[in-house]
C-alpha positions as CSV (number, residue, x, y, z in Angstrom):
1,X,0.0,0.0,0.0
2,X,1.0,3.5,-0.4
3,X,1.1,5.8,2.5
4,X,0.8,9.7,2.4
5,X,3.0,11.6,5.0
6,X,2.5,15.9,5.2
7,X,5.0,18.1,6.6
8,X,5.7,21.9,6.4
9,X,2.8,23.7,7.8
10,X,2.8,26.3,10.3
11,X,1.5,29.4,11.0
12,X,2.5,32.6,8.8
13,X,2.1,36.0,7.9
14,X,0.5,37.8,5.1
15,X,2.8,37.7,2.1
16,X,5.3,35.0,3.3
17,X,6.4,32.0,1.8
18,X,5.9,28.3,2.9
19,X,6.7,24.9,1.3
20,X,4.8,21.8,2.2
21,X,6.0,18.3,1.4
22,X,4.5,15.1,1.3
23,X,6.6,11.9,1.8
24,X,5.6,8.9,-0.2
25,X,6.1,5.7,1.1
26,X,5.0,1.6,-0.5
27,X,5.6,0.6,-3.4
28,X,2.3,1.6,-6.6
29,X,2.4,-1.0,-9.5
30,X,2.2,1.7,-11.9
31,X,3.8,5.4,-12.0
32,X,1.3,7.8,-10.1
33,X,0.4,10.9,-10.2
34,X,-0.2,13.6,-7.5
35,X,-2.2,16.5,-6.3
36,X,-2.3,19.2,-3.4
37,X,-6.0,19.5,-2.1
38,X,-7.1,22.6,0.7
39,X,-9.8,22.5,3.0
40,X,-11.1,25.2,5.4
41,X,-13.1,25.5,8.4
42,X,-16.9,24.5,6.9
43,X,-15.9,24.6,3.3
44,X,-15.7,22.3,0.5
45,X,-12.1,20.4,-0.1
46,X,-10.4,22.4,-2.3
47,X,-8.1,21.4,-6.0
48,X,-4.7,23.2,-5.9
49,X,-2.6,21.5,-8.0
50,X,-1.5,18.1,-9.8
51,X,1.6,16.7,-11.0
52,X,2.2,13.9,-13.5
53,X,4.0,11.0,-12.4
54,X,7.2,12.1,-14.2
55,X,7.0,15.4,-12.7
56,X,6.7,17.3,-16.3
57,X,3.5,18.7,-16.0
58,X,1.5,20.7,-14.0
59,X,-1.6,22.2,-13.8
60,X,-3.1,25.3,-11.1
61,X,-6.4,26.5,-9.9
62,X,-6.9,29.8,-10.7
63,X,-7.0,31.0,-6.9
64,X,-2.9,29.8,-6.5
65,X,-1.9,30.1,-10.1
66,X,1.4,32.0,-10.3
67,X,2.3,31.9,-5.9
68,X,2.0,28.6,-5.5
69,X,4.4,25.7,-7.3
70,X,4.1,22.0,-7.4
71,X,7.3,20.1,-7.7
72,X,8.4,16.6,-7.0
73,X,11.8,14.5,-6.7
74,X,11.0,10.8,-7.6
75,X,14.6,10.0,-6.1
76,X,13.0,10.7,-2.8
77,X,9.5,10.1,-2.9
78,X,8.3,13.6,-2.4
79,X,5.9,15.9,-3.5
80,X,6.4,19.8,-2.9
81,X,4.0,22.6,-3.1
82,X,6.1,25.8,-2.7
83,X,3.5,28.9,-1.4
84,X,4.1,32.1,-1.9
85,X,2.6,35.5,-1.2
86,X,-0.1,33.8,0.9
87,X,-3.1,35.3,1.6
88,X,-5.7,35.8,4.3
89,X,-8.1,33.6,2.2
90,X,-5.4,30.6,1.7
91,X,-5.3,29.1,5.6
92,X,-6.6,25.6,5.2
93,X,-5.6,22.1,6.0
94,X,-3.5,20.7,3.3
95,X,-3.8,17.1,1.6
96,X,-1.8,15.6,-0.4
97,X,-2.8,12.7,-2.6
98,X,-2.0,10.2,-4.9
99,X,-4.3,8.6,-8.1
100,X,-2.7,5.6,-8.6
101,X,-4.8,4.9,-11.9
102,X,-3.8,8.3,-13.5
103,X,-0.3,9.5,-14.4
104,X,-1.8,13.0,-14.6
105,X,-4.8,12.8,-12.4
106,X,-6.4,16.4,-12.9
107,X,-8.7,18.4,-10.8
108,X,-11.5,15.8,-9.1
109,X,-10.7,14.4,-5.9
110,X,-12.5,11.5,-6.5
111,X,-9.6,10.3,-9.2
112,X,-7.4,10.4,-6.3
113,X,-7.0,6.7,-4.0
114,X,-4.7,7.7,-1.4
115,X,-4.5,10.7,1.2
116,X,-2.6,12.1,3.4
117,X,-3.3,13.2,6.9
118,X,-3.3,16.9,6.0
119,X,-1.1,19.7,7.5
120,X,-2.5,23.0,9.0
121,X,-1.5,26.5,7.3
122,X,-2.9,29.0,9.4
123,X,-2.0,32.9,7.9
124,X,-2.5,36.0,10.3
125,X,-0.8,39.3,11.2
């Protein structure tokens, strides 16, 4: 089984810059691709980001596009979402997750098998 392991939250200010990783560990039988979900306090969970399995493509929601940046390094099993200029609207708890059907899983959680535990962002002044 694959297991999903988020690290790097914390709490910020306005404007400041945070990267969040998610450690992979198991072993998929096929490459996998992965996405950065957001949830807040009574909302909806949230698409971010995805990442093909080779870590050539990417793809943003509109409400992170150009601050935030998914990355990953296959020799180490880890996924990154780099945050910048963060916003009063971007505290959340942070997923990672991995669709182990779909190199280049897109925007629907529901394409996504495995989760992470999540890891608070909390942004104040």
């Amino acid at each position: 089984q694959v297991h999903l392991v988020e690290s790097g939250g914390g709490l910020v200010q306005p404007g400041d810059s945070l990267t969040l990783s998610c450690v992979v560990s198991g072993r998929a039988e096929r490459p996998y691709g992965m996405g950065w979900f957001r949830q807040a306090p009574g909302a909806e969970r949230e698409y971010i980001s995805t990442i093909d399995s080779p870590g050539r493509s990417t793809h943003y929601a509109d409400s992170v596009k150009g601050r935030f940046t998914i990355s990953r390094d296959n020799s180490k099993n880890t996924v990154y979402l780099q945050m910048n200029s963060l916003l009063p609207e971007d505290p959340a708890v942070y997923y990672c997750a991995a669709s182990l059907k779909w190199a280049f899983p897109g925007t629907s959680a529901g394409v996504y098998d495995v989760w992470g535990q999540g890891t608070r962002v909390t942004v104040s002044s």
